[in-house]
C-alpha positions as CSV (number, residue, x, y, z in Angstrom):
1,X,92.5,98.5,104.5
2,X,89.0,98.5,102.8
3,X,87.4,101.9,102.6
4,X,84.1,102.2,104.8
5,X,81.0,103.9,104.0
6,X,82.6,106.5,106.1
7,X,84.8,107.5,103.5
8,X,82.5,108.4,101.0
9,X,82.2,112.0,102.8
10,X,85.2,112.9,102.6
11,X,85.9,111.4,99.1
12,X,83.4,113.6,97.9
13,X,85.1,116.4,99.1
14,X,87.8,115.3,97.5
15,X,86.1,115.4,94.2
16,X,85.0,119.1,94.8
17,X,88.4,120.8,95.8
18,X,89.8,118.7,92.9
19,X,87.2,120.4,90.5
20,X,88.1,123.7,91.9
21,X,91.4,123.6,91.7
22,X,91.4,121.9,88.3
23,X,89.5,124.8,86.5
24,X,87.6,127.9,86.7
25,X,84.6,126.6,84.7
26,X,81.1,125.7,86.1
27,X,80.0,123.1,83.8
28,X,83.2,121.4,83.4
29,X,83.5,121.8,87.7
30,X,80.3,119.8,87.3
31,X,81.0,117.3,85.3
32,X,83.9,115.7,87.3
33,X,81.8,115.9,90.8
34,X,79.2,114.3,89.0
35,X,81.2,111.8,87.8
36,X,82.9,111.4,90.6
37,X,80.1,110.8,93.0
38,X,78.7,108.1,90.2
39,X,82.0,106.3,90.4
40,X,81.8,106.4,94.5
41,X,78.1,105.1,94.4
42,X,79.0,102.2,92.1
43,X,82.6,101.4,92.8
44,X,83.3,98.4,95.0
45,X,84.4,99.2,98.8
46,X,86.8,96.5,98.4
47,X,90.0,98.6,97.7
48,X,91.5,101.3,99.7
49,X,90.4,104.8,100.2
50,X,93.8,106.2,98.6
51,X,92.8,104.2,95.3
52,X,89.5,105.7,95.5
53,X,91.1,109.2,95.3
54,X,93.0,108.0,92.5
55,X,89.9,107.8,89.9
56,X,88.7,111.0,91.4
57,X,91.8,112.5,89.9
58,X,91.8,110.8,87.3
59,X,88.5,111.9,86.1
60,X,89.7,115.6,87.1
61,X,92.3,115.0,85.1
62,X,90.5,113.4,81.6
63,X,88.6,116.4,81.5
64,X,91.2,119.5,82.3
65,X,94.3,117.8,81.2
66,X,95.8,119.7,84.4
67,X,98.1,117.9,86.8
68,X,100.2,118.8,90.1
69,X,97.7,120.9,91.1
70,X,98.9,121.1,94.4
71,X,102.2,122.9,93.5
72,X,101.9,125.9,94.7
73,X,101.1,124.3,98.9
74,X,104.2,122.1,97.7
75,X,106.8,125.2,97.5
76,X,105.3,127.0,100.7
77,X,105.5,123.6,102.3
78,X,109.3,123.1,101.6
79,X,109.8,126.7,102.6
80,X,108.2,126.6,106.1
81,X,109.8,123.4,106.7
82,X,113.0,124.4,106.3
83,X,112.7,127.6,108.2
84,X,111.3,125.3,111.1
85,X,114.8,122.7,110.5
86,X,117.1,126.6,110.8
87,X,115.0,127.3,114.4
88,X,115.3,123.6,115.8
89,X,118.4,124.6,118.1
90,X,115.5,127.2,120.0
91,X,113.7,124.4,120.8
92,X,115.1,122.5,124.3
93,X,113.2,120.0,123.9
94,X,115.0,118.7,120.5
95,X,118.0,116.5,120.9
96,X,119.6,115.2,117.7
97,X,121.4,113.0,119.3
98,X,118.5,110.8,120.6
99,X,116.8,108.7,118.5
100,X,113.1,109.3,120.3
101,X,113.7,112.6,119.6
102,X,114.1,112.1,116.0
103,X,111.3,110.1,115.0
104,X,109.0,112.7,116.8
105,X,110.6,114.8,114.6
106,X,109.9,112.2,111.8
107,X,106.4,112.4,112.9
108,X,106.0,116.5,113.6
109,X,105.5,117.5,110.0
110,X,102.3,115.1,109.7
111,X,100.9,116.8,112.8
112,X,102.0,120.6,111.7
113,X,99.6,119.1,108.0
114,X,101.4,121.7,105.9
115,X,98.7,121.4,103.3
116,X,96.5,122.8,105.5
117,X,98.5,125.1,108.0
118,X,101.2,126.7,105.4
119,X,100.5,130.0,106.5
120,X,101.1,130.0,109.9
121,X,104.0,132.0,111.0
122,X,107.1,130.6,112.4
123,X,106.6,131.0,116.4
124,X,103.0,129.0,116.3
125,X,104.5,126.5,114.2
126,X,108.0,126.0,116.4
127,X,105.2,125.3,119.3
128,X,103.0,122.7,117.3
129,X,106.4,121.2,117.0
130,X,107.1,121.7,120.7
131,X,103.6,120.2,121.9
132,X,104.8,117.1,119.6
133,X,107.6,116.1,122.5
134,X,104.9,116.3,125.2
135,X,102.4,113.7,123.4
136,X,102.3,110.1,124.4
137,X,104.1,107.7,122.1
138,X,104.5,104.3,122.3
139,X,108.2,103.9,123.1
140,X,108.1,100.1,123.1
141,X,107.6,100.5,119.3
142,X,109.7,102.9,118.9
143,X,112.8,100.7,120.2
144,X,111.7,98.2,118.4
145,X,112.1,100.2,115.3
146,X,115.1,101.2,116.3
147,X,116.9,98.0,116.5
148,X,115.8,96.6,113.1
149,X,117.1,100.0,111.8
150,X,121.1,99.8,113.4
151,X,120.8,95.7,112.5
152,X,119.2,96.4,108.8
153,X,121.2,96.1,105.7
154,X,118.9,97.6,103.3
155,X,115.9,100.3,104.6
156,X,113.0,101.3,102.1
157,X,112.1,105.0,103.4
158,X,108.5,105.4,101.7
159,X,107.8,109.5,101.9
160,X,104.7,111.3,102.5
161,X,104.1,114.8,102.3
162,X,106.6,117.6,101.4
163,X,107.4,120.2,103.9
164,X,106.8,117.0,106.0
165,X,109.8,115.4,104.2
166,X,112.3,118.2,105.0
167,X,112.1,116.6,108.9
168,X,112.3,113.3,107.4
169,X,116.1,113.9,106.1
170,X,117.0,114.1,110.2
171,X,115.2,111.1,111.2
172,X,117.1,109.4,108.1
173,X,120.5,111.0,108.8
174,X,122.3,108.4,110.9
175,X,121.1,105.9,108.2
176,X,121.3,107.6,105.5
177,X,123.9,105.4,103.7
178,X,121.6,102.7,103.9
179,X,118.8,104.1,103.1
180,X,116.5,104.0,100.1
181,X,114.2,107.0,99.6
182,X,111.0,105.9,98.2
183,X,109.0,108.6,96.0
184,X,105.4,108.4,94.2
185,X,105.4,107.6,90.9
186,X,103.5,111.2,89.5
187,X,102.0,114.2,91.2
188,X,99.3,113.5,93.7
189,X,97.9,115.9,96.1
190,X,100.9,117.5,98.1
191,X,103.4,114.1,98.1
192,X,106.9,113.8,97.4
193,X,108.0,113.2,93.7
194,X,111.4,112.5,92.0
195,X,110.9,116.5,91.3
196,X,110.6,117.7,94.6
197,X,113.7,115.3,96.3
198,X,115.6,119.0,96.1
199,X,113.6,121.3,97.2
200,X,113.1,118.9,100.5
201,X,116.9,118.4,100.9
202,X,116.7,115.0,99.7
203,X,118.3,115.0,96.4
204,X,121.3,112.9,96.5
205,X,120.7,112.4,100.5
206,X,120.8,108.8,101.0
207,X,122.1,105.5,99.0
208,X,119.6,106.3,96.2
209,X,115.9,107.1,95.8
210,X,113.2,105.0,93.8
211,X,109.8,106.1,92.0
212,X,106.7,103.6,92.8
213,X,105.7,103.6,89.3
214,X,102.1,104.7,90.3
215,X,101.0,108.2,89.5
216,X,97.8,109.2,91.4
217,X,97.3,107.1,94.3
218,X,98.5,108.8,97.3
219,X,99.8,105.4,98.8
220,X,101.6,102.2,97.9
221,X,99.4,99.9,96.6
222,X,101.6,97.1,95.2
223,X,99.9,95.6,92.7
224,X,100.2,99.0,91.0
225,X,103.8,100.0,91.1
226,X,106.4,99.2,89.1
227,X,108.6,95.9,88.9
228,X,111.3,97.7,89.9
229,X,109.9,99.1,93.3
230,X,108.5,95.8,93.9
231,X,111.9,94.3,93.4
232,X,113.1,96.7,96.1
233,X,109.9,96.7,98.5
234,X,110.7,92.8,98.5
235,X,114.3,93.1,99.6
236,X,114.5,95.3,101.7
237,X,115.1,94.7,105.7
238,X,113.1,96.9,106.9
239,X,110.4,99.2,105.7
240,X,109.8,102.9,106.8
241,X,105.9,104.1,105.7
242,X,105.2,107.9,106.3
243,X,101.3,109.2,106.5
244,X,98.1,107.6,106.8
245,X,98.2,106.9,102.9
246,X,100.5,104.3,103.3
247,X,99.5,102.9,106.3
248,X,96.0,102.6,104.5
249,X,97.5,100.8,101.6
250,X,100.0,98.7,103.2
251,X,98.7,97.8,107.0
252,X,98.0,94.0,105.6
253,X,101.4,93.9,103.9
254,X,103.6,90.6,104.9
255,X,107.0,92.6,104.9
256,X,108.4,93.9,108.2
257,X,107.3,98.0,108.2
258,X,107.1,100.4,110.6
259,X,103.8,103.2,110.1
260,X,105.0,106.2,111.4
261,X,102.0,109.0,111.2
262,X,98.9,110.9,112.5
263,X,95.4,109.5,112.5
264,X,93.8,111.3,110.9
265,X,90.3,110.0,110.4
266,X,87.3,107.9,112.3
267,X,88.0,104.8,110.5
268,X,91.6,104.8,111.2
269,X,91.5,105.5,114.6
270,X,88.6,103.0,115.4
271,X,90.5,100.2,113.2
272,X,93.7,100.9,115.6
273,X,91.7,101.9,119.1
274,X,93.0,105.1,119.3
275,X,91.7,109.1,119.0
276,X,92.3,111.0,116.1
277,X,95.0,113.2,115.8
278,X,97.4,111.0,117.7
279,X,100.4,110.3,117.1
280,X,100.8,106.5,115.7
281,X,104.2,104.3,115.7
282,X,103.3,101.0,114.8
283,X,104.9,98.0,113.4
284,X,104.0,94.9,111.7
285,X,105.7,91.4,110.6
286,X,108.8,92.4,113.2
């Protein structure tokens, strides 16, 4: 997906919490908006908003030398989550024994956005997770999914957020054995790493985990992982892409994946005909 001149916005806010959080100094703050906005205004529109965030980083990066600046909402994240995973039995509406139930579980931590909401307190956030069994889903979709994943061999499970990843580990339970945790490649805003597989409960989870090679784009963008994530993304029988990241970066892919996430902006929920903030289970090449 291309970006639109509707991204520029929030790119450029972007720039600025990335020049907050990357130091304390005005000038230096500055320098990377500055720079930042100049790449936006002269960069072509021809790539995907996640690789756009990349520079931005990038250039907050080349002139703090700070990285994982998001650490901090990473630990909270993980924290809540797990709290959450100890008080699913309160919640009637859970059943791990269904599948549906499951991948709105999958699908709960995008909607909770613990970037954003990792101070609420444990009854406001068991109801968010509650109000995610009574939205609409498309069920069709879901069965779908669920077929290629009892018939597949090999699944690629491409993470998203943490906190967000500690519901993943139940969706990914009953597959576990077959499954192939997928992990970005260096620290980008609040995703999952090879360092944070632990903390999310994920750390020798499933039949092994892989790194996509690609250290500040909070997507999978093929051309710029490694050879051996591309070796796996190729063989792999079915394909499992948390957040609106990857959906952004791999929605013209030719492998079979299923997008499980929230939309979460204008241009995404025009491009798929839906509202923002919904709930989105979509598959392609099945």
């Amino acid at each position: 997906m291309n970006a639109h001149l509707e991204c520029l916005p929030c790119l450029a806010r972007n720039a600025v919490d990335l020049a907050q959080r990357s130091t304390d100094d005005p000038v230096i703050r500055k320098k990377i908006v500055a720079e930042s906005l100049h790449l936006l205004a002269e960069h072509s529109m021809a790539v995907p908003p996640p690789y756009l965030f990349s520079k931005l980083q990038e250039i907050a990066e080349k002139h703090t030398g700070k990285k994982n600046l998001y650490r901090e909402e990473k630990l909270c994240s993980n924290r809540m989550a797990q709290r959450l995973v100890e008080n699913l039995p309160s919640i009637p509406e859970y059943d791990p024994d269904s599948f549906e139930s499951r991948i709105r579980m999958a699908v709960a931590g995008n909607i909770i956005d613990f970037g954003v909401f990792s101070d609420l307190d444990i009854a406001q956030a068991i109801q968010l997770i509650r109000d995610s069994f009574s939205r609409e889903i498309d069920l069709a979709a879901a069965r779908k999914i669920k077929e290629r994943m009892d018939s597949a061999k090999t699944i690629l499970y491409l993470l998203d957020n943490c906190g967000e990843a500690v519901f993943d580990r139940i969706f990914i339970e009953p597959y576990r054995e077959k499954t192939i945790i997928g992990v970005r490649g260096g620290n980008v805003i609040n995703d999952v790493t090879e360092d944070e597989l632990k903390n999310c409960g994920l750390d020798g989870f499933a039949k092994g985990f892989i790194s996509n090679g690609s250290a500040t784009i909070p997507g999978t963008m093929i051309e710029q992982t490694s050879p051996e994530f591309q070796e796996v993304f190729q063989s792999a029988d079915l394909i499992i892409a948390k957040g609106q990241g990857n959906f952004e970066t791999l929605n013209e892919s030719d492998r079979p994946i299923a997008f499980l996430f929230l939309s979460k902006c204008p241009v995404v929920a025009r491009l798929l005909n839906t509202k923002i903030k919904e709930i989105q289970i979509r598959t392609i090449n099945f």
